[in-house]
N, C-alpha and C positions, 0 to 999 in steps of 0.2 A: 794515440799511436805510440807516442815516445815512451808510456809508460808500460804498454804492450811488449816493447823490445827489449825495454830493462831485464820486464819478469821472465821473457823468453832467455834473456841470457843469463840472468839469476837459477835458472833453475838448472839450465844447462851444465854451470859449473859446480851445480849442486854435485849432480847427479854424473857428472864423469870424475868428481874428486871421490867418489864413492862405488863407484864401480871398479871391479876388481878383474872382468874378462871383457872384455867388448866385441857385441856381437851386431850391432845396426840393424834390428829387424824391422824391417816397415809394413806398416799397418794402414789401411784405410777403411774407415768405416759410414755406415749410415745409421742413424737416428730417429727415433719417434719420442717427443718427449711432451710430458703435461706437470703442468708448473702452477705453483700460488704465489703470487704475489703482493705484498701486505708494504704499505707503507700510513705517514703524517702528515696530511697537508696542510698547509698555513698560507691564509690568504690575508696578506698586508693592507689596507686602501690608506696613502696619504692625504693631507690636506693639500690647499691648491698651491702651496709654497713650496710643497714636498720637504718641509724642515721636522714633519712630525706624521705619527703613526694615528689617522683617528679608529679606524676601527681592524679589528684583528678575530679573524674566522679559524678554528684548527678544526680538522677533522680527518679521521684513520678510514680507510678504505683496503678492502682486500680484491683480488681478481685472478682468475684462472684460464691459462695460456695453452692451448697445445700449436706446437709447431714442431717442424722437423729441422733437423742440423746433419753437419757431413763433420770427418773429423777425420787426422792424419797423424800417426803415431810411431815413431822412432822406439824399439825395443832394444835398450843400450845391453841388457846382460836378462839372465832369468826374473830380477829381482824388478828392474826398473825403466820403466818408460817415458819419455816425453811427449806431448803432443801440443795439438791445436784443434779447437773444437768451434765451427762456425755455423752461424743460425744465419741463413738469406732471407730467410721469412719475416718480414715485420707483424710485429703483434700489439694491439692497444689498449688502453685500459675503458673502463667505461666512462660514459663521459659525464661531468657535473654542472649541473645548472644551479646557478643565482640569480637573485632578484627577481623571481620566478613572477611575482606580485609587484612587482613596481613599475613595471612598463619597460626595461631597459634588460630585458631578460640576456644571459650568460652564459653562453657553454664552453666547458673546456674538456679537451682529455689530452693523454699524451701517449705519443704513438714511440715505440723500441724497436731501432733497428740496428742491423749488423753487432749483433751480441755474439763477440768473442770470449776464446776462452783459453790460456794456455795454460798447460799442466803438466805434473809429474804424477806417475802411477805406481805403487808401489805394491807388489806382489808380497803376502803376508801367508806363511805355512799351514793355511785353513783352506787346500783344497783350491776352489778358483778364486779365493776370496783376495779382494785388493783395496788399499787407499788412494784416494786421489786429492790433492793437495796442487790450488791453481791460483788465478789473477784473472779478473774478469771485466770486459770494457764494454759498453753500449750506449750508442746513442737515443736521446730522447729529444724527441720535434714534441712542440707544442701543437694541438688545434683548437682553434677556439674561434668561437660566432658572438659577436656584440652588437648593440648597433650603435656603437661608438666608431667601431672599425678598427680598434686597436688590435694589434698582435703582438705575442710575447714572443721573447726570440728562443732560437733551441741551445742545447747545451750535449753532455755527456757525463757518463757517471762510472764508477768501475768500483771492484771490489775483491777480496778474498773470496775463496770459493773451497769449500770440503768435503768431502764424501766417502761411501763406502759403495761395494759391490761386487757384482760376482761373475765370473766370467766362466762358459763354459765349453771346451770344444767339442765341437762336431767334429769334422773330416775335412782335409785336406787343405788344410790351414784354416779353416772358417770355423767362427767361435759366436757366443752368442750373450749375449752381456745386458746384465740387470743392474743399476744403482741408484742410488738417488744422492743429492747434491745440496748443499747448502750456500747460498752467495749474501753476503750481507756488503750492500751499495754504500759510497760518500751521498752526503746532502746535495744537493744543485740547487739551485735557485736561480731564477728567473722573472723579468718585469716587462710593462708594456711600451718602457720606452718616454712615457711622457713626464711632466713637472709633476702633477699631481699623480701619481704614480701609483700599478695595483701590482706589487710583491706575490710572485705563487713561490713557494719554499716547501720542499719535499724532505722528508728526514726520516729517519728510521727504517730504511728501505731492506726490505730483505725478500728474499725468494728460495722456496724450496720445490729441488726439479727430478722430477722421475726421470729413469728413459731406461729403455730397449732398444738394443743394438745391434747388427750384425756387421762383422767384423771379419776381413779378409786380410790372413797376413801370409809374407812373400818368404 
């Protein structure tokens, strides 16, 4: 959250050092969006000392999200907008099983929620065409089934966020809006808590997000 408020005021004073008329137009919208995202898993297992690594698993997975978001947008002048864009929907990834043949079989996946997004908009002389350039946060819970009984604990991850798109109006403020998005996540990493300990580390996280939108401004 703390890093939420930075970027929310980071962009803020972006974008009123650069405005030249101020006009507060507010915006509210809804969203349908479908998303890939691709990340590296790496699964640790220590020895019973927990002083060293005996075995180490990586592997890359991808997965595809649709969910819906709401979003709330300040239009400082013609050129440039701020907003905040929220997903209530949690979405998870599929899940992965180990040891599938050893008797002590493993599943994990990890479930995304309240994925924010705040951003600046930037209106470009190609018609409805615009940038968007944001900061993006979400949490991620662990689930997993052992018959150990262990569980890892959750964490959160955030990232840059860029896009292009296009906006276009209809009638009497209401407009209708195409883009797609790029977010590239920090690592996280997470464990189960015990001496002999199993490491899940996630890297390389990126996602790429369609959406349509419609968009009601005051």
């Amino acid at each position: 959250m703390k890093k939420i408020i930075i970027a929310i005021s980071s962009i803020w004073l972006l974008t009123v050092s650069s405005a030249m008329s101020m006009e507060f137009r507010p915006s509210i919208g809804i969203s349908g969006n479908m998303a890939v995202y691709a990340a590296t898993g790496t699964e640790e297992n220590f020895n019973e000392a927990g002083s060293a690594v005996d075995t180490t698993t990586d592997e890359h997975g991808a997965f595809v999200a649709e969910y819906g978001s709401i979003f709330l947008e300040v239009g400082l002048n013609d050129m440039v907008s701020i907003g905040v864009d929220y997903v209530p929907q949690d979405f998870e990834t599929p899940e992965n099983v180990s040891n599938e043949d050893q008797g002590n079989e493993r599943t994990v996946s990890a479930e995304f929620n309240d994925l924010t997004t705040v951003y600046a908009k930037l209106n470009v002389p190609l018609g409805g065409t615009y940038l968007k350039v944001g900061f993006s946060q979400v949490d991620v819970t662990s689930n997993e089934a052992s018959g150990s009984g262990n569980s890892y604990g959750n964490t959160s991850t955030d990232g840059f966020t860029a896009g292009i798109g296009y906006n276009h109006e209809v009638d009497g403020g209401v407009s209708v809006r195409l883009e797609v998005t790029v977010t590239e996540f920090g690592d996280v990493s997470v464990d189960n808590g015990q001496t002999n300990k199993t490491k899940i580390t996630v890297k390389e996280m990126i996602g790429a997000r369609g959406t349509l939108s419609i968009v009601k401004s005051f």
